[in-house]
C-alpha positions as CSV (number, residue, x, y, z in Angstrom):
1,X,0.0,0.0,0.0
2,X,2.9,2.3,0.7
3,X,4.2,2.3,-3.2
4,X,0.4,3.4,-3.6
5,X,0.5,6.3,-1.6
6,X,4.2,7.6,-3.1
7,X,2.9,6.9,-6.8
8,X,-0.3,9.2,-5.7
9,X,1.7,11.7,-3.4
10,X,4.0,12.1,-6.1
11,X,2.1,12.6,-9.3
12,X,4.9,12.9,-11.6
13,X,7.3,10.3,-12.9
14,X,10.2,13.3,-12.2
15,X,8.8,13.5,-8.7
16,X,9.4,10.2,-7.9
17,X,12.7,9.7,-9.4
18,X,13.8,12.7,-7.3
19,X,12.1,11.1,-4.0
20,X,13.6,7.7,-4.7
21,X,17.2,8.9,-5.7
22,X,17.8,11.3,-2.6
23,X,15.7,8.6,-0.4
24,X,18.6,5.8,-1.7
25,X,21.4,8.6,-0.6
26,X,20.2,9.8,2.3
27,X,19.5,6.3,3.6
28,X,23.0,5.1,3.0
29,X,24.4,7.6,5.1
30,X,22.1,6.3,7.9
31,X,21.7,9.7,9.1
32,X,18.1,9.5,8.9
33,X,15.7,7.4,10.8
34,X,11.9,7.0,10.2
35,X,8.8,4.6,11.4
36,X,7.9,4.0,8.3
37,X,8.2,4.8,4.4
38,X,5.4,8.0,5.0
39,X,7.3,9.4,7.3
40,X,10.4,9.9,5.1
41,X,7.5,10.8,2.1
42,X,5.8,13.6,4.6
43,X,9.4,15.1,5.2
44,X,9.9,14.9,1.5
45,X,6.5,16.9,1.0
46,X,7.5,19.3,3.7
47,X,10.1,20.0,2.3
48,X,9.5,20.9,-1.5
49,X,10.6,17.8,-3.0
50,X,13.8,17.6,-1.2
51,X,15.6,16.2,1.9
52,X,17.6,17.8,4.3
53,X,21.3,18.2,4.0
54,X,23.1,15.8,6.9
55,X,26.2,16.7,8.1
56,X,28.0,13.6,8.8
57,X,28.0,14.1,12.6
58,X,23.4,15.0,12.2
59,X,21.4,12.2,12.7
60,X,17.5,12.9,12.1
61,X,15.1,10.8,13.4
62,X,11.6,11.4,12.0
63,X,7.7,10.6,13.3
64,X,4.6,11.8,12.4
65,X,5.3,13.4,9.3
66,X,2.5,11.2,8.0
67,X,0.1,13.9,8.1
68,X,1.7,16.1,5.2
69,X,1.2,12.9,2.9
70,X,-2.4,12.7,4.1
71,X,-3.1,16.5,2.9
72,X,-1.1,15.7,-0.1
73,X,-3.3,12.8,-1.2
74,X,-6.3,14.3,0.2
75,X,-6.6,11.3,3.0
76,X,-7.9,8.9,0.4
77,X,-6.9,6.0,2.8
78,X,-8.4,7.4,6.3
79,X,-6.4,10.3,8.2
């Protein structure tokens, strides 16, 4: 259901490349902790389409950022 919600939050194949690519990198560094997959997509919304910069010594850790992915899809699955 997740993949749902991305492909609907993110309504354009450029959007999603974008989310996917820095979600890969930003991962990697393990600088960045979430629940779950909409919490990293609610930060992503937040933010315009872009994640934070991390310094190397920054750790983020992320929860309840759900609810910008809710507005974005207009809660089509419940709030």
């Amino acid at each position: 259901m997740d993949i749902d919600v991305i492909l609907k939050a993110l309504d354009h194949p450029v959007k999603f490349i974008g989310y996917v690519s820095q979600r890969r990198n930003i991962i990697t560094k393990e600088l960045l902790f979430a629940q779950d997959e909409l919490d990293l997509l609610g930060l992503f919304l937040e933010k315009d389409g872009e994640f934070p910069e991390l310094d190397d010594n920054q750790l983020l850790n992320l929860m309840d950022y759900s609810q910008a992915v809710g507005t974005a899809i207009d809660y089509e699955y419940g709030p």
